[in-house]
C-alpha positions as CSV (number, residue, x, y, z in Angstrom):
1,X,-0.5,40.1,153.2
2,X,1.9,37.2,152.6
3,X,3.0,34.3,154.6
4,X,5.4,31.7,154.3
5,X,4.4,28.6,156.1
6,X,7.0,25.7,156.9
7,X,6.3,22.0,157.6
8,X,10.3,20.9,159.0
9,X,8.3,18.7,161.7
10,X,9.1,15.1,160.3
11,X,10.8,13.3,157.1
12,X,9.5,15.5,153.9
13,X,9.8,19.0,154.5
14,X,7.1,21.6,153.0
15,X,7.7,25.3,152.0
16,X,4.6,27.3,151.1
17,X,3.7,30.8,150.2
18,X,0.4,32.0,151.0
19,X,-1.3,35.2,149.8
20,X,-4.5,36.5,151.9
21,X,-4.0,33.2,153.4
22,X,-4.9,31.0,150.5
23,X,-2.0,29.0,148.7
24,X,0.0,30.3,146.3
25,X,2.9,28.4,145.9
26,X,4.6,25.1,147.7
27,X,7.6,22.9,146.9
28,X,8.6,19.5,148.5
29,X,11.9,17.9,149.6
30,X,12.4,14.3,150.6
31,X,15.2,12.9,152.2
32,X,15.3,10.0,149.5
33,X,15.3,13.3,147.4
34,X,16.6,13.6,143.6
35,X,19.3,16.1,143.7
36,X,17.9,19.6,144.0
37,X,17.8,23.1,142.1
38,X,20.8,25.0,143.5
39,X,22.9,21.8,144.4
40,X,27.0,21.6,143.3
41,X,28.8,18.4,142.8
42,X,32.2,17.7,142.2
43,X,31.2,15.4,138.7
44,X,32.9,12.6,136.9
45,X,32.3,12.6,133.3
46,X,30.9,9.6,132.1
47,X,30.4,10.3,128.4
48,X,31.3,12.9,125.8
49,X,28.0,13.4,123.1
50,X,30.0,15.7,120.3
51,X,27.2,14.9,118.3
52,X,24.8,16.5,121.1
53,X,27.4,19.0,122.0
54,X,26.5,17.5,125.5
55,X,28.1,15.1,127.9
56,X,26.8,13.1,130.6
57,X,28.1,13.4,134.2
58,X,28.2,10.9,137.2
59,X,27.1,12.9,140.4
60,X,26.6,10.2,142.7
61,X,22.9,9.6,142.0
62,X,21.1,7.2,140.3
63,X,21.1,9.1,137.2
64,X,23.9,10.8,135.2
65,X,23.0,14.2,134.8
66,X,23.4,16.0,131.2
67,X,26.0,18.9,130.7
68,X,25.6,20.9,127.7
69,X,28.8,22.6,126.0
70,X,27.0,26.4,126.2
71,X,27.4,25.7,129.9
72,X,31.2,25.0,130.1
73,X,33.3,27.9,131.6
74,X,35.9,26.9,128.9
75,X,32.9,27.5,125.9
76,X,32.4,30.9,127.4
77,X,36.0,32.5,127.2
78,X,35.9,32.0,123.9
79,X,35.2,34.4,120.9
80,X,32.3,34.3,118.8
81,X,33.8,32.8,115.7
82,X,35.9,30.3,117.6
83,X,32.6,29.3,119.4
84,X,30.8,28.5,116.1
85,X,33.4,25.8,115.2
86,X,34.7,24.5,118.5
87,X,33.3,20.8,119.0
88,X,33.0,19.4,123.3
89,X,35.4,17.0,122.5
90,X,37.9,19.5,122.8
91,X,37.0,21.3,126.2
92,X,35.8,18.2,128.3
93,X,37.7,14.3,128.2
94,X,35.8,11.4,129.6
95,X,37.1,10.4,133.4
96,X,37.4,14.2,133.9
97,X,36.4,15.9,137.5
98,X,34.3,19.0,136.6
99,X,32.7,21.3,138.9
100,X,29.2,21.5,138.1
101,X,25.4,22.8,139.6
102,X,22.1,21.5,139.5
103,X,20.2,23.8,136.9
104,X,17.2,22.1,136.4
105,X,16.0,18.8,138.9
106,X,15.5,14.9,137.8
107,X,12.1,14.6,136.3
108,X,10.4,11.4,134.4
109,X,13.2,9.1,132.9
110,X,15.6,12.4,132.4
111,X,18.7,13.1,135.0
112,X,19.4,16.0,135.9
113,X,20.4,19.3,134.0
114,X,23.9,20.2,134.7
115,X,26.0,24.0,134.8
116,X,29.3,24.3,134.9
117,X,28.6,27.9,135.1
118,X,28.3,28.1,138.8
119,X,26.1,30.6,140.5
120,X,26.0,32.2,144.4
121,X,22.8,33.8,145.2
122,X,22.4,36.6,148.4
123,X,19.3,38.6,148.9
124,X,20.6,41.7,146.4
125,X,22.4,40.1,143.8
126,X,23.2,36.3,142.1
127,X,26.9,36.4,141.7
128,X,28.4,34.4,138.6
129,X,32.2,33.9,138.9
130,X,32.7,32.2,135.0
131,X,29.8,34.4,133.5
132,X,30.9,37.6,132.2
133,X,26.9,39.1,132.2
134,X,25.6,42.2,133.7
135,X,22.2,42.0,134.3
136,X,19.2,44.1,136.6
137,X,15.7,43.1,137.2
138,X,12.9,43.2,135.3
139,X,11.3,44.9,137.9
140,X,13.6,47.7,138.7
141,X,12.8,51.3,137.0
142,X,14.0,51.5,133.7
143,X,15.7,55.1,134.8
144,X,17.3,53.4,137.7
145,X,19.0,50.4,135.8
146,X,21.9,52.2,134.0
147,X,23.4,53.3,137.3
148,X,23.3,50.1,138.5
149,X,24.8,48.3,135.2
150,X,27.4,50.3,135.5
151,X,28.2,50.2,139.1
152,X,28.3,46.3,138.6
153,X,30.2,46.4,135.4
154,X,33.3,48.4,137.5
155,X,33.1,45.4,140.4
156,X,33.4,42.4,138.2
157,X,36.8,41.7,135.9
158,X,36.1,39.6,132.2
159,X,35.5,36.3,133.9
160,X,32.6,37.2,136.4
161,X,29.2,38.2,136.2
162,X,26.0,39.1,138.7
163,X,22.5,40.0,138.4
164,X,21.3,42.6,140.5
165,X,18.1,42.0,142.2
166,X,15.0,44.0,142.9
167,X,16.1,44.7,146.6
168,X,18.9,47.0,145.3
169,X,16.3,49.8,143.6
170,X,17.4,52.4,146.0
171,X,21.1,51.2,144.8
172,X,22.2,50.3,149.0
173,X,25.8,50.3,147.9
174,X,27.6,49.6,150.9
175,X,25.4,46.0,151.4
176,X,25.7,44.8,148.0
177,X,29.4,45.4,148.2
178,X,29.5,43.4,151.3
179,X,27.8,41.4,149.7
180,X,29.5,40.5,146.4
181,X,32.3,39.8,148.9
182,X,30.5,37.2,151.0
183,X,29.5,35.7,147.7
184,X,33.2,35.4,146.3
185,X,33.9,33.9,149.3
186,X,31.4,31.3,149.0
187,X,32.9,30.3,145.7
188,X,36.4,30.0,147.1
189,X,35.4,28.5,149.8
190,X,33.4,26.0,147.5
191,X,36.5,25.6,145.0
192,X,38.8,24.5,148.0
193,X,36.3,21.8,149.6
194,X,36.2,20.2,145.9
195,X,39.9,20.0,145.5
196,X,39.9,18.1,148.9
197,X,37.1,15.3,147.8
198,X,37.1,12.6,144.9
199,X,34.6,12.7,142.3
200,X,31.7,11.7,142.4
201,X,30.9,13.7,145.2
202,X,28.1,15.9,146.9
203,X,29.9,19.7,147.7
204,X,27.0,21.6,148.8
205,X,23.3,21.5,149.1
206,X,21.4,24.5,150.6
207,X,18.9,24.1,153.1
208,X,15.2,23.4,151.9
209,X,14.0,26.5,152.5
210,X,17.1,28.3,151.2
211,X,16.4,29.5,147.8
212,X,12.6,29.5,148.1
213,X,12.7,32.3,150.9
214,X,15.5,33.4,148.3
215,X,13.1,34.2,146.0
216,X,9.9,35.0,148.2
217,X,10.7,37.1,151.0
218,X,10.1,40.5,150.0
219,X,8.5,43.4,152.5
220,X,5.1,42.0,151.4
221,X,5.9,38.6,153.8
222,X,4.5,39.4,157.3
223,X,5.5,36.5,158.8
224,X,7.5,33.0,158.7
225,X,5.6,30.6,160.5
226,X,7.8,27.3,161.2
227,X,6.7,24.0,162.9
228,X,10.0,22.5,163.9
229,X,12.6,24.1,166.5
230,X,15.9,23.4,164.8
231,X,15.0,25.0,161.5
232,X,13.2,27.5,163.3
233,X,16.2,28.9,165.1
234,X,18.2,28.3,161.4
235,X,15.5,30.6,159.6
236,X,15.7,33.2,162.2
237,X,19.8,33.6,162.5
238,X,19.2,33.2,158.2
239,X,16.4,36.3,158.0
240,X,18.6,38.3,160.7
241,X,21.3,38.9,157.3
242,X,18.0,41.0,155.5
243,X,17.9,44.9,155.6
244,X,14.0,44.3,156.3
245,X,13.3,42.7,159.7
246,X,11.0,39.6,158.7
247,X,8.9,38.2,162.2
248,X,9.4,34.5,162.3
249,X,7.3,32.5,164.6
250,X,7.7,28.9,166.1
251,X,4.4,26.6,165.9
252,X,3.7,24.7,168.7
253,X,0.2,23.7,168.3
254,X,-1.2,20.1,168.1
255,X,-2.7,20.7,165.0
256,X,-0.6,19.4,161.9
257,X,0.6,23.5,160.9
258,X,-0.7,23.0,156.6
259,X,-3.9,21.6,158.3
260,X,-4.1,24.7,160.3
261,X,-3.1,26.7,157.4
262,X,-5.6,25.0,155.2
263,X,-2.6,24.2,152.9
264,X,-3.7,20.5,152.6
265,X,-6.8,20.9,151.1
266,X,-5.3,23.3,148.6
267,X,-2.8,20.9,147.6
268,X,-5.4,18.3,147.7
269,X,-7.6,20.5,145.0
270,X,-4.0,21.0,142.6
271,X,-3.7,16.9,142.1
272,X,-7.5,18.1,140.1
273,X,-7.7,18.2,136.3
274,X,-10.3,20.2,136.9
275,X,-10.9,23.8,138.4
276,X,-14.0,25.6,138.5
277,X,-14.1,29.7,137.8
278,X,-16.2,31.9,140.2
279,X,-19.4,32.2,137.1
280,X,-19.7,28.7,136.5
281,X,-16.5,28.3,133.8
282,X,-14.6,25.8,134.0
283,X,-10.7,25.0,133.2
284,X,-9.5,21.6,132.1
285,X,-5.7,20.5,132.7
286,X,-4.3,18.4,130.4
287,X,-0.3,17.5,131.7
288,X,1.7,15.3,129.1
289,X,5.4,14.9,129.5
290,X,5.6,16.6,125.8
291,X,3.5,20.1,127.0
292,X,0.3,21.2,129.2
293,X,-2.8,21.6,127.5
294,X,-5.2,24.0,129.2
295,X,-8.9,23.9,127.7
296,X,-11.2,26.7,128.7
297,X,-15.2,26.0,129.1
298,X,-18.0,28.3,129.3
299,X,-20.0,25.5,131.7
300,X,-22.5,27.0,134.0
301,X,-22.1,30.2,132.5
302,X,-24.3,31.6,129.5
303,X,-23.8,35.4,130.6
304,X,-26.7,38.0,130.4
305,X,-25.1,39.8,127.5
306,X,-24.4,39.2,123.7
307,X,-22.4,36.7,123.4
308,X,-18.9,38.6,122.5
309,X,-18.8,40.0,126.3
310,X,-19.4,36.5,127.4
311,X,-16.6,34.9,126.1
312,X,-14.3,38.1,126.7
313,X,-15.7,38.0,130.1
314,X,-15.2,34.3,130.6
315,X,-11.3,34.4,129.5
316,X,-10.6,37.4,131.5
317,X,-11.3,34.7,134.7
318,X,-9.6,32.2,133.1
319,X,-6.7,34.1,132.0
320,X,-6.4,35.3,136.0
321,X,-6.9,31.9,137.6
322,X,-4.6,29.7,134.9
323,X,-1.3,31.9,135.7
324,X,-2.8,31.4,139.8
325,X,-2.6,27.9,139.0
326,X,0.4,27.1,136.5
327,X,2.4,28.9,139.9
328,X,0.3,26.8,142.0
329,X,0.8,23.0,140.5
330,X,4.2,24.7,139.0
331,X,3.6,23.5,135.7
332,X,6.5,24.1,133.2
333,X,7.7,23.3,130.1
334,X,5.2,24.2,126.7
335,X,1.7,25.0,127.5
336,X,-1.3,25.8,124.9
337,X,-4.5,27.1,126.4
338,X,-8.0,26.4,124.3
339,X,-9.4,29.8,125.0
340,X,-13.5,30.1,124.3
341,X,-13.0,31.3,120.3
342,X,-12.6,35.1,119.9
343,X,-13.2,36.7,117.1
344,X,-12.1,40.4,118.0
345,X,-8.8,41.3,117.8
346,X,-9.6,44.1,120.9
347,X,-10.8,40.9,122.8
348,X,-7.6,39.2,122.4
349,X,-5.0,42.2,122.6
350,X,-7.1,42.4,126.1
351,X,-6.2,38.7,127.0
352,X,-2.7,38.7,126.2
353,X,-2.2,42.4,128.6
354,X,-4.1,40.3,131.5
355,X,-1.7,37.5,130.6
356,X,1.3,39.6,130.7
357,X,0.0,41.4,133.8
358,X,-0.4,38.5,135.9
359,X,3.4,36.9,134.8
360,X,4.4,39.5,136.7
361,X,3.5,37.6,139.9
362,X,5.2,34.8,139.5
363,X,9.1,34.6,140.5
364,X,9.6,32.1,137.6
365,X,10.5,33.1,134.0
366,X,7.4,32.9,131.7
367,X,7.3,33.7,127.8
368,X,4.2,34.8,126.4
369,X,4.0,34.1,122.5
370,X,0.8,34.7,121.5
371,X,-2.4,33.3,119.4
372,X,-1.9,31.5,116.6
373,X,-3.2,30.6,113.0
374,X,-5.4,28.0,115.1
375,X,-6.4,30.9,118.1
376,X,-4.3,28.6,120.7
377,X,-2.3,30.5,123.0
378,X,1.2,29.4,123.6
379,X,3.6,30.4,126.7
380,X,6.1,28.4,128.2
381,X,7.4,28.4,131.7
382,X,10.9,27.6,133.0
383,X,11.2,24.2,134.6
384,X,13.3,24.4,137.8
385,X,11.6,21.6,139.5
386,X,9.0,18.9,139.5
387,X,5.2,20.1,139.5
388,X,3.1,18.9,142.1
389,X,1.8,16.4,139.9
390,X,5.1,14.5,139.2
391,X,6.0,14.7,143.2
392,X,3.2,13.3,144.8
393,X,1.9,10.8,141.9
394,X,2.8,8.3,139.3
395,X,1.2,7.2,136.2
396,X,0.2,3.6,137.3
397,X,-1.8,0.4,135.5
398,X,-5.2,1.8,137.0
399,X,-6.5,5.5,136.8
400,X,-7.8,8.4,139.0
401,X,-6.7,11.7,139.0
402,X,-6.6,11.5,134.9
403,X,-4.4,8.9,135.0
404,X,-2.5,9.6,137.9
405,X,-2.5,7.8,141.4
406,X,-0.9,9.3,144.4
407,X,2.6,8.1,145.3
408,X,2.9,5.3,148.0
409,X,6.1,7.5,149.1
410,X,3.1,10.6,149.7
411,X,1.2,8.2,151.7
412,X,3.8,7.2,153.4
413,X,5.1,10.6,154.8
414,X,1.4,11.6,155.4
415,X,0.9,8.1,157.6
416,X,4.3,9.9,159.7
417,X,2.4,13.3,160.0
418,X,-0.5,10.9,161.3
419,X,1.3,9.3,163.9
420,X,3.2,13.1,164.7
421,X,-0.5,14.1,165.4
422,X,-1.3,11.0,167.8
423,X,1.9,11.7,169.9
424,X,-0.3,13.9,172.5
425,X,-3.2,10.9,172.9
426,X,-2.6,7.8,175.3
427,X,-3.2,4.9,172.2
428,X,-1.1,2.7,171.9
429,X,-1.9,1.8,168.7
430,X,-3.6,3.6,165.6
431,X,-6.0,0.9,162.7
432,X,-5.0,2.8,159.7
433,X,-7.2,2.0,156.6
434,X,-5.4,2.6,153.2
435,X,-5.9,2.5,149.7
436,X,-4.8,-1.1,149.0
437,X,-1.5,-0.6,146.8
438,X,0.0,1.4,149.7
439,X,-0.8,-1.5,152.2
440,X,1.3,-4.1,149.8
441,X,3.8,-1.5,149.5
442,X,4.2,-1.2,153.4
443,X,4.4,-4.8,153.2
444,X,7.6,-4.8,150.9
445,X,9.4,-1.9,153.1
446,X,8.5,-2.9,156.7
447,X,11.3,-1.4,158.2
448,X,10.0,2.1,157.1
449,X,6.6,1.2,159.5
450,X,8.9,0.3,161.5
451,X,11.1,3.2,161.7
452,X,7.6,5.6,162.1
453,X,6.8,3.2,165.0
454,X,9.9,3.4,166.9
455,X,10.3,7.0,166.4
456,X,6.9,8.5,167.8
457,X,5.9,5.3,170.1
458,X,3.0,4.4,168.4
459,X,1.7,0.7,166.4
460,X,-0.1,0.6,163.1
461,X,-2.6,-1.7,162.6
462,X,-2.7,-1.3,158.7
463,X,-5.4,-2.8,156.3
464,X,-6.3,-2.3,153.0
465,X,-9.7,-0.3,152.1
466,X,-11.9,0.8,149.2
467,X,-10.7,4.1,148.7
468,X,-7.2,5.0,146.5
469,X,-6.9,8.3,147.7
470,X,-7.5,8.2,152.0
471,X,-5.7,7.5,154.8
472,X,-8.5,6.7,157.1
473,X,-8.1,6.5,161.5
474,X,-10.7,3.7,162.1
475,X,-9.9,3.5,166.1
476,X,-7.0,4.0,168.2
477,X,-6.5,2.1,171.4
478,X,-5.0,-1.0,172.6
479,X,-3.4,-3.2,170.2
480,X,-5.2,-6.3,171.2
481,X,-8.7,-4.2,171.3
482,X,-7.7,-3.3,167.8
483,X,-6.8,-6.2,166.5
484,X,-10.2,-8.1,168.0
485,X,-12.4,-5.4,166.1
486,X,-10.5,-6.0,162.6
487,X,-10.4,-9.3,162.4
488,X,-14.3,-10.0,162.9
């Protein structure tokens, strides 16, 4: 069983899956937020890189985002030969407005990832109106998918493109025609909006949820569970478009809905290097910006057969629980895991079928490449947003968390979920003890306190305390009380 579980209530806005009720997946949006996977701008190009075959593009953020030439409309209508000596400089001038999509989100020092080659998704099919590509899923029978390349092959003319998605196996013609027309009109409608607006400019940016439930919602989900009434009544009018009635329920408990959900303390466990296997293995995580480096460890566990089994045995679990948790931390990017050494060929054909087995899970694209000469396994995952890791910390000056500290921007929208939860007690204030780099840090930004304040009627008391990784309620009650107890 499968639910998807939605924190709207408040600033930062939470989407997670959960399997069996225990976390599988979960992305954040801020409203300070980067711009987003999914996003179209109306750009102004900044710089033209022919020695990159790249140019930069202003989108109105803080960073220029990076347009590659593969990923101009203009490269694409070309023929082979003319694309292998056709330079950027002559498809794209600096000053130009170009149309463009968020492909890949800020992360680190790096802006943005930039297509030109836009892209409308619907619950059957991705429609792409400059890419002339055919494409089914994975997932679909092999015996089904030549009907269905041919079918979209006759709707599309030399400029467009779709991929036809896993809800389309029994080939419902009528909806994906209906369909593909509701997503042509979406790009018209998007074409006309940017004529109308000077660039740099923000065109459209779907809901938080949008292409998360996008990709999730499949007749496995049970049930949407949603703590805010707005987006609630959103997400219900937005599910009501599926052929497969999904329940979506409105959370009205006092109880913050991921504390409920145990989703916190899940997220809480991801921010870990370390993760411990059900016999007493162990797995260490490793993140660099350059790759993830995954070491496997036999710990606890010394197994009560020869020693072969053991390690078979032992990478089985790890195998199973490191593609669990590169979906759960959603790490991407180049990742090497340290297996225990194998020397069996068997042993390893077995790892790399568990491996491929459990890829199939995940809704983002994975490569599997293999041992090599060194008996490393390599895979990469595609990057579509920041891991958990880069969302709620930082690498500061001092370390925990392997070098990471939590975010004072984490703290801070945790502190509004605190005062969300005090809204049904009679305090008027709340002595908050935090970790002391968030307390300077409210300090500098007073009018955010502030803004918390106002909005749910409550006073911080703040002060700084030992720990760097709590927000701790030391009393609530009346600000003068409060202030009395503190100050002995």
């Amino acid at each position: 069983m499968q639910q998807v579980v939605i924190n709207a209530a408040g600033l930062e806005k939470r989407t997670a899956l959960l399997q069996n009720e225990k976390l599988v997946e979960c992305a954040y949006q801020r409203p300070d937020e980067k711009p987003s996977t999914g996003s179209i701008y109306k750009g102004k190009v900044q710089k033209v890189l022919p020695g990159m075959q790249a140019v930069f593009v202003d989108i109105g953020t803080m960073k220029n985002g990076f347009l590659h030439r593969d990923d101009l409309p203009a490269f694409q209508m070309l023929s082979k030969e003319e694309k292998k000596k056709i330079s950027i400089s002559s498809l794209i001038k600096e000053g130009e407005s170009v149309l463009v999509q968020i492909a890949k989100e800020e992360t680190g020092d790096k802006g943005a990832k930039l297509t030109a080659l836009l892209s409308f998704t619907g619950h059957l099919l991705v429609y792409f109106p400059y890419t002339p590509h055919i494409g089914v899923s994975k997932k679909i029978k092999e015996s089904d998918r030549d009907v269905l390349l041919k079918w979209g092959a006759v709707q599309t003319d030399e400029t467009e493109g779709m991929i036809i998605r896993t809800g389309c196996e029994k080939f419902p013609e009528k909806e994906m025609k209906n369909e593909l027309k509701n997503l042509r009109k979406q790009f018209s409608e998007t074409v006309i909006m940017a004529e109308g607006i000077k660039a740099p400019s923000l065109i459209i940016r779907p809901p938080f949820y949008y292409l998360l439930l996008e990709k999730w919602l499949s007749s496995n989900v049970e049930e949407i569970v949603v703590d805010d009434l707005d987006t609630y009544s959103r997400i219900k009018e937005y599910v009501s478009t599926y052929r497969t009635p999904f329940q979506v329920k409105l959370y009205t408990e006092k109880e913050p809905i991921f504390k409920k959900y145990g989703i916190d303390v899940e997220l809480e466990k991801s921010l870990l290097p370390h993760v411990w296997l059900k016999n007493g293995a162990s797995l260490y995580f490793n993140v660099t910006e350059a790759l993830t480096v995954i070491d496997v460890n036999t710990g606890k566990f010394t197994g009560k057969k020869d020693r072969s089994k053991t390690m078979a045995e032992t990478n089985v679990l790890a195998a199973k629980e490191i593609m669990k948790q590169l979906r759960l931390r959603n790490l991407a990017g180049m990742i090497v895991i340290d297996f225990i050494t194998m020397q069996s060929q068997s042993d390893k054909d077995l790892i790399l079928s568990v491996l491929k087995e459990e890829s199939k899970r995940d809704s983002t694209t994975i490569n599997l490449y293999g041992f090599t000469k060194m008996g490393l396994f390599e895979l990469t995952r595609k990057k579509e947003r920041p891991s958990l890791l880069e969302t709620l910390t930082d690498k500061p000056r001092n370390d925990i968390m392997n070098n990471h500290q939590l975010r004072p921007e984490t703290f801070y929208y945790e502190l509004e979920r605190i005062a969300m939860e005090y809204v049904y007690h009679d305090d008027e204030a709340i002595w908050l003890e935090v970790p002391p780099y968030f307390a300077e840090w409210l300090k500098n930004h007073s009018d955010k306190l502030s803004y918390i304040e106002k909005k749910y009627g409550r006073l911080f008391v703040v002060t700084p305390g030992p720990k760097n990784r709590e927000l701790i309620v030391r009393q609530t009650g009346a600000l003068s009380d409060l202030k009395k107890r503190f100050s002995h």
